[in-house]
C-alpha positions in Angstrom: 13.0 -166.1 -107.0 13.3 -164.8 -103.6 16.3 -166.5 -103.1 18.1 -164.8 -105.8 16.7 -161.4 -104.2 18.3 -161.4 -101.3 22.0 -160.9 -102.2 22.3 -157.3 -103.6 24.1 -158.9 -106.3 21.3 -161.3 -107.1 18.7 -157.9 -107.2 21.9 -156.1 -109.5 21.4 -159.3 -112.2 17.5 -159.5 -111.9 17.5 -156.0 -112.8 19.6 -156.1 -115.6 17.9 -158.8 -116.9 14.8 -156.8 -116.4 16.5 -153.4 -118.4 17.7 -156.0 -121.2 13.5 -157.9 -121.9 12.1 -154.1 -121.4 14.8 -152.7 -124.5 14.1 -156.1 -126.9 10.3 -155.5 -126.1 10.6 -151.7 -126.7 12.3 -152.8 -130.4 9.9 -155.0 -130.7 6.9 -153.1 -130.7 9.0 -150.0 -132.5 9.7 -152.4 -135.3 6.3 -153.9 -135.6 4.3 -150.6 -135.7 6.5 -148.8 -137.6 9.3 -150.1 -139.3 10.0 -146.5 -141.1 11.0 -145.0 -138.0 14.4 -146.1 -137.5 16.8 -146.8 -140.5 19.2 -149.5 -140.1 22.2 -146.9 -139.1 20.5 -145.9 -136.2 19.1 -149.1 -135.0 22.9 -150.8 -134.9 23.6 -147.3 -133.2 20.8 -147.9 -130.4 21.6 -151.4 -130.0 25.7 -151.2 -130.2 25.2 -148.3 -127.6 22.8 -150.2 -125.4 25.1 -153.1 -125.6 28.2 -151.2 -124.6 26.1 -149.7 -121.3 24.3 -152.8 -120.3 28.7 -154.6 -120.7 30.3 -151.8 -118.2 26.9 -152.6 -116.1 27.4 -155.9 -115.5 31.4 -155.5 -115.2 30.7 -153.1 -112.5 28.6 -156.1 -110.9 31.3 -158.5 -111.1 34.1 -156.2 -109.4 31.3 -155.7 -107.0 31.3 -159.7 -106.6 35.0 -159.9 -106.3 35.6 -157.2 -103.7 33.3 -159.5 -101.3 30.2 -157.3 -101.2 27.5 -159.2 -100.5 29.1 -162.8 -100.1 26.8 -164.0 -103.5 
């Protein structure tokens, strides 16, 4: 794990990664204690949008990669 800390690319992923579990958890425990609370429009909403930020995030960590930041 350290390893992949390092690099400022490596600590870019891990935190994606880390956004992505803490926004399926936070559906998670949405969906389980109350189902009511978002209809199905809004939930493909949320999650189309979320999608579409967490894409241009990790595009903006490969052109990142490619203009030799860190060497990772």
């Amino acid at each position: 794990m350290r390893r992949i800390l390092e690099s400022d690319t490596g600590f870019y992923y891990a935190v994606g990664a880390f956004t992505v579990a803490i926004f399926v958890i936070g559906l998670v425990i949405v969906g389980v204690t109350n189902p009511d609370t978002i209809g199905t429009r809004e939930l493909i909403g949320f999650v189309v949008g979320f999608f579409l930020f967490m894409l241009v995030y990790f595009i903006s960590i490969s052109v990142h990669r490619l203009e030799g930041g860190d060497g990772a």
